[in-house]
C-alpha positions in Angstrom: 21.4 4.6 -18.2 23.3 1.5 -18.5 24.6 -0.6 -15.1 27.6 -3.1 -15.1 27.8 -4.8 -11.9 30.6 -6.6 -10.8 30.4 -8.9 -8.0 33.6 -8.7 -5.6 33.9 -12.0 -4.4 37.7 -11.9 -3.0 36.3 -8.9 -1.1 35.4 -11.4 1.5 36.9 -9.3 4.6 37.9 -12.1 7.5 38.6 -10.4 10.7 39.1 -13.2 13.0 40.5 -13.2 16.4 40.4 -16.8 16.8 42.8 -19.3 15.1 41.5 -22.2 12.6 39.0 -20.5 10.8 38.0 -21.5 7.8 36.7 -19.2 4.6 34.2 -21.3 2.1 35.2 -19.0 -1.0 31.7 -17.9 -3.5 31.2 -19.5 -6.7 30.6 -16.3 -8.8 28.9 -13.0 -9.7 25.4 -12.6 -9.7 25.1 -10.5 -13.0 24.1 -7.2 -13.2 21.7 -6.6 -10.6 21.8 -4.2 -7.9 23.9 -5.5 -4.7 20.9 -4.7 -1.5 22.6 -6.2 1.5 23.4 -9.1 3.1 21.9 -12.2 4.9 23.6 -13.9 7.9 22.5 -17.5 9.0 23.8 -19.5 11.7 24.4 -22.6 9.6 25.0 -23.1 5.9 22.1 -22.5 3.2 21.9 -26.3 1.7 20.3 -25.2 -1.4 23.6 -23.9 -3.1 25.3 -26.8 -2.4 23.2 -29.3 -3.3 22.3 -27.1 -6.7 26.1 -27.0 -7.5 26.5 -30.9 -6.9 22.9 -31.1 -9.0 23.4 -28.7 -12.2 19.4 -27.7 -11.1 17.0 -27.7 -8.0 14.4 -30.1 -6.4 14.0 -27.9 -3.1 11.5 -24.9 -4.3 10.4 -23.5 -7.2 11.8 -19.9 -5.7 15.6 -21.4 -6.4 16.9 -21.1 -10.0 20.2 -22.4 -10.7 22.1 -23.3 -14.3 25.1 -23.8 -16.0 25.1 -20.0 -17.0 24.8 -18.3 -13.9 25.2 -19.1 -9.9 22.5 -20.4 -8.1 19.4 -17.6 -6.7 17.6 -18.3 -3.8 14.1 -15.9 -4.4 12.4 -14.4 -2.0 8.4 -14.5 -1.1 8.4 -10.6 -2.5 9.7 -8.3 -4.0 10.2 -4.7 -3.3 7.1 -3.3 -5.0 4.8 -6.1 -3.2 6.2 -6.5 0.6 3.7 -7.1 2.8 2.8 -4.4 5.7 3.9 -7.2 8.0 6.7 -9.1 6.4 9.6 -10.1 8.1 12.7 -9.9 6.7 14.2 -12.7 9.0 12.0 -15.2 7.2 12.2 -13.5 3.6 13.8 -16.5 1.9 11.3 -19.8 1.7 12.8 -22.3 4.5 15.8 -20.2 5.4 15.5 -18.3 9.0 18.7 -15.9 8.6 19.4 -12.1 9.9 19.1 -9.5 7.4 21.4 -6.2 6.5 19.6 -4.4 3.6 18.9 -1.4 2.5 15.8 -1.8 0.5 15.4 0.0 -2.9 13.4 0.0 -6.1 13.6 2.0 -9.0 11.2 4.6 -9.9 11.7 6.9 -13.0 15.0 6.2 -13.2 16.2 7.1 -10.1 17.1 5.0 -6.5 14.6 5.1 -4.3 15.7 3.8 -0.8 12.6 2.4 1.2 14.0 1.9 4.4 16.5 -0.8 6.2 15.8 -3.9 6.5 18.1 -4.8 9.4 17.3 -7.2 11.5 16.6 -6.3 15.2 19.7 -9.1 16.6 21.7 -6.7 14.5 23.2 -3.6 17.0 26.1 -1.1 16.6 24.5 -0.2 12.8 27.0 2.4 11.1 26.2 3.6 8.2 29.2 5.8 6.1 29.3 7.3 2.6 32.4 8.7 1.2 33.0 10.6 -2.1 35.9 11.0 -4.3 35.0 13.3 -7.6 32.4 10.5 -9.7 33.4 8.0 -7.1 31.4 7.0 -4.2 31.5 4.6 -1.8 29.0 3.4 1.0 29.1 0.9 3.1 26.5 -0.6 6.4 28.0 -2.6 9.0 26.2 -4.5 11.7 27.1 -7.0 14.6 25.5 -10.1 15.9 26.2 -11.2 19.7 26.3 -15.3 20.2 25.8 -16.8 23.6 28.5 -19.0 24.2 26.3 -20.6 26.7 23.9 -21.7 23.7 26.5 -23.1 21.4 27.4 -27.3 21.0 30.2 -29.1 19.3 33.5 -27.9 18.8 33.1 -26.3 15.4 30.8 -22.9 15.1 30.6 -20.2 12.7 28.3 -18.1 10.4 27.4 -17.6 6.9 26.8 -14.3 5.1 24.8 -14.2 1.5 24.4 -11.8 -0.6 21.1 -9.9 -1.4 20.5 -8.8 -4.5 17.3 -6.9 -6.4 16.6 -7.0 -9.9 15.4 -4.1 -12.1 11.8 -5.4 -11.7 11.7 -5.2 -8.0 12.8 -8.9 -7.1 14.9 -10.0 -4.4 17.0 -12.9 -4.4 19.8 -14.4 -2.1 23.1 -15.8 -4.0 25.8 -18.1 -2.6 27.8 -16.3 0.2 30.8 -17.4 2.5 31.2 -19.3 5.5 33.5 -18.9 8.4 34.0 -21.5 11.1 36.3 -22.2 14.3 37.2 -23.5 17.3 34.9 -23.4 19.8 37.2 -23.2 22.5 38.1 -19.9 24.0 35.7 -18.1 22.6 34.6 -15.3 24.9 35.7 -11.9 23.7 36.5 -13.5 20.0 34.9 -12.2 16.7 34.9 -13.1 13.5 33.7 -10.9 10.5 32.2 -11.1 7.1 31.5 -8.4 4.0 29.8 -8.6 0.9 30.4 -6.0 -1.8 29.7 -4.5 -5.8 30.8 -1.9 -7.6 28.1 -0.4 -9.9 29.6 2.1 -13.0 26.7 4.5 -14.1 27.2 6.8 -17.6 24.7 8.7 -18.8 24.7 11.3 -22.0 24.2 14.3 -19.2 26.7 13.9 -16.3 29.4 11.6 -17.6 30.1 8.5 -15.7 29.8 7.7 -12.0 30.8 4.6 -9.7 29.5 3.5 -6.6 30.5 0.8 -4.7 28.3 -1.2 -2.2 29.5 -2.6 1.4 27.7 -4.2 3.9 29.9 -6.3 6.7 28.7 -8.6 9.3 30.4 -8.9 12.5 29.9 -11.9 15.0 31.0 -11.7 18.5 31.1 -14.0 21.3 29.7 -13.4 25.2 28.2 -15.2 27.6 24.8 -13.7 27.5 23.0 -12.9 31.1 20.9 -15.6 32.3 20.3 -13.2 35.8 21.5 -10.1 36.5 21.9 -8.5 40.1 22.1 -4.6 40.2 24.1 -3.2 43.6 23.5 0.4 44.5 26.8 1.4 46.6 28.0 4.5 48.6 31.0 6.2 47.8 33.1 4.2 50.0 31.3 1.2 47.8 29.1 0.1 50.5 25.6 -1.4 49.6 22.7 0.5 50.2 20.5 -1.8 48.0 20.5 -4.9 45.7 18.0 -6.1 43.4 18.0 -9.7 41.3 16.2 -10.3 37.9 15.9 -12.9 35.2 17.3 -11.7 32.1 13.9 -11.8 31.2 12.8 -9.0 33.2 15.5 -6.5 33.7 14.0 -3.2 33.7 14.3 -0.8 31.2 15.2 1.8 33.2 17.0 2.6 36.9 17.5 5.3 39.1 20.1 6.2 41.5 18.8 5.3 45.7 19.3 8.6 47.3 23.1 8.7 48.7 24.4 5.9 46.0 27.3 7.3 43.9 27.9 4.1 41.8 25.3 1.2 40.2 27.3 -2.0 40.1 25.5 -4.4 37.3 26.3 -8.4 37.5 25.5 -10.2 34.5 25.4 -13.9 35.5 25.3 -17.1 33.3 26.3 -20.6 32.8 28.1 -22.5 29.9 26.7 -26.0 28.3 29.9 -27.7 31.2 27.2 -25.7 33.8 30.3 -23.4 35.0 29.4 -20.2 36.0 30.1 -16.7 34.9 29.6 -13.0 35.6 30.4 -10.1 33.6 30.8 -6.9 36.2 29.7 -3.1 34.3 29.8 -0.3 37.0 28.8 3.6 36.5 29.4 6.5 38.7 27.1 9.3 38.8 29.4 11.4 37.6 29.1 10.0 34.4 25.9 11.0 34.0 25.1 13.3 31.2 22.6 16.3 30.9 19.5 15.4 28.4 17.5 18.4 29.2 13.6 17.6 30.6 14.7 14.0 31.1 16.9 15.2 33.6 20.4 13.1 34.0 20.6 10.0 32.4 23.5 7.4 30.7 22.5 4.1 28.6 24.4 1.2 29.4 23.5 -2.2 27.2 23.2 -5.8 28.3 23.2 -9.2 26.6 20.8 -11.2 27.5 20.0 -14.8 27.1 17.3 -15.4 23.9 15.3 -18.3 22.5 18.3 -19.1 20.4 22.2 -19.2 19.9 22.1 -15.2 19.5 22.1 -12.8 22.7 19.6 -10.2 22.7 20.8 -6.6 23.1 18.8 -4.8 26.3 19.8 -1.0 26.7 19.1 0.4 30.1 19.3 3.8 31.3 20.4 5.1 34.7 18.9 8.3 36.1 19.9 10.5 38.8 
């Protein structure tokens, strides 16, 4: 079987919503190994730049660069040797980032897929595989939620790597792009990143096939709940009860107060100028839908505050 990988670095999808943005362009290709995923981190990974600015590393003995190829950031194991209790967040030696991978090794020739490796800040996953004759394309998308209320200066953005594995099993992070912007105005802004390969298969059997690899990062931009005060009302939108959490401790689950027709949910927080805001969700009971011995029941999802600039996603479900 013989692989020819080609690296599409003018891929770079930039769906922005917000003016001034900037796109830091890759260097190059990363041969002909097999495109896994990629790897968002809030700021920019300094080994590449230094590397390019050095011809060769001082940082790690993980991080190979040279005149021949771009630089390749390895991580502390490889597919065939991961850890029960590895974390792909903190894969790369002294780079915290937020993985999209499917992780695969090679066994008898063939793919084998041994399970994603997307990080839990990730939500929304969509997965979608398309085929056209010996053409096929896949692609894994995933978005990331920043609190606004977390976020300094007047310059933000995010960086998305590539992830690629070799034949052997080893994984290794090459020079992505970068996307900055304004911070002002943010809420309800997003910007977007993708990474992708296309791989060309022949074999003496079954002719030649070609798949090509996607995997897109989205960021969006909220003001994650600090507090959030649910309001059971009447149909005539009276309050028949009212109950106030820290984002902390918002309960997994809520149930209609007999005679309440709507759930009113306040998510309440306040930016680094210590303005306040409140996001407003409310759900009738008629919008409830039938999942059998669970009885009625409707997921709604909140953002709330975490230890860091990204919100974390809290799904809640309303019963009857």
């Amino acid at each position: 079987m013989k692989r020819n990988m080609l690296f599409g670095a003018g891929a770079a999808a930039l769906a922005c919503l917000l003016g001034g943005c900037r796109l830091a362009v890759p260097q190059g290709a990363a041969g002909q190994d097999t495109l896994i995923g990629g790897y968002a981190t809030w700021e920019s990974i300094p080994y590449f730049s230094c590397a390019h600015a050095l011809g060769k590393s001082h940082f790690s003995e993980h991080f190979l660069s040279g005149d021949r190829s771009p630089a390749r950031l390895y991580a502390d194991w490889s597919s065939a040797d991961r850890p029960e209790s590895a974390q792909w967040r903190n894969i790369f030696p002294n780079v915290t980032g937020y993985a999209l991978c499917q992780n695969t090794a090679e066994e008898d020739g063939d793919t084998v897929y041994l399970g994603s490796g997307a990080d839990p800040y990730f939500s929304g996953l969509a997965y979608n595989s398309a085929h056209n004759g010996s053409e096929t394309t896949e692609s894994m998308t995933g978005t990331l939620y920043a609190d606004i209320g977390q976020i300094r200066g007047d310059i933000t953005g995010f960086t998305f790597s590539p992830v690629y594995q070799t034949a052997d099993g080893q994984i290794y992070l090459a020079e992505g792009q970068r996307v900055t912007c304004s911070t002002q105005n943010l809420e309800g802004s997003s910007l977007s990143l993708s990474v992708s390969a296309a791989q060309t298969e022949s074999s003496s059997w079954d002719g030649t096939s070609k798949t090509e690899q996607g995997f897109t990062a989205k960021l969006s931009f909220l003001y994650a709940a600090q507090a959030v005060r649910v309001l059971q009302m009447d149909a005539d939108y009276g309050v028949l009860g009212q109950a106030d959490y820290p984002a902390a401790a918002v309960p997994e689950e809520l149930k209609f107060l007999p005679g309440a027709e709507f759930i009113l949910l306040e998510s309440r927080s306040t930016d680094t100028a210590g303005a306040e805001h409140t996001a407003r969700q409310i759900i009738g009971r008629d919008e409830l839908e039938d999942y059998g011995a669970d009885g009625q029941m409707k997921y709604v999802t909140l953002y709330l505050r975490g230890d860091g600039p990204l919100a974390e996603v809290h799904a809640i479900a309303l019963k009857g």
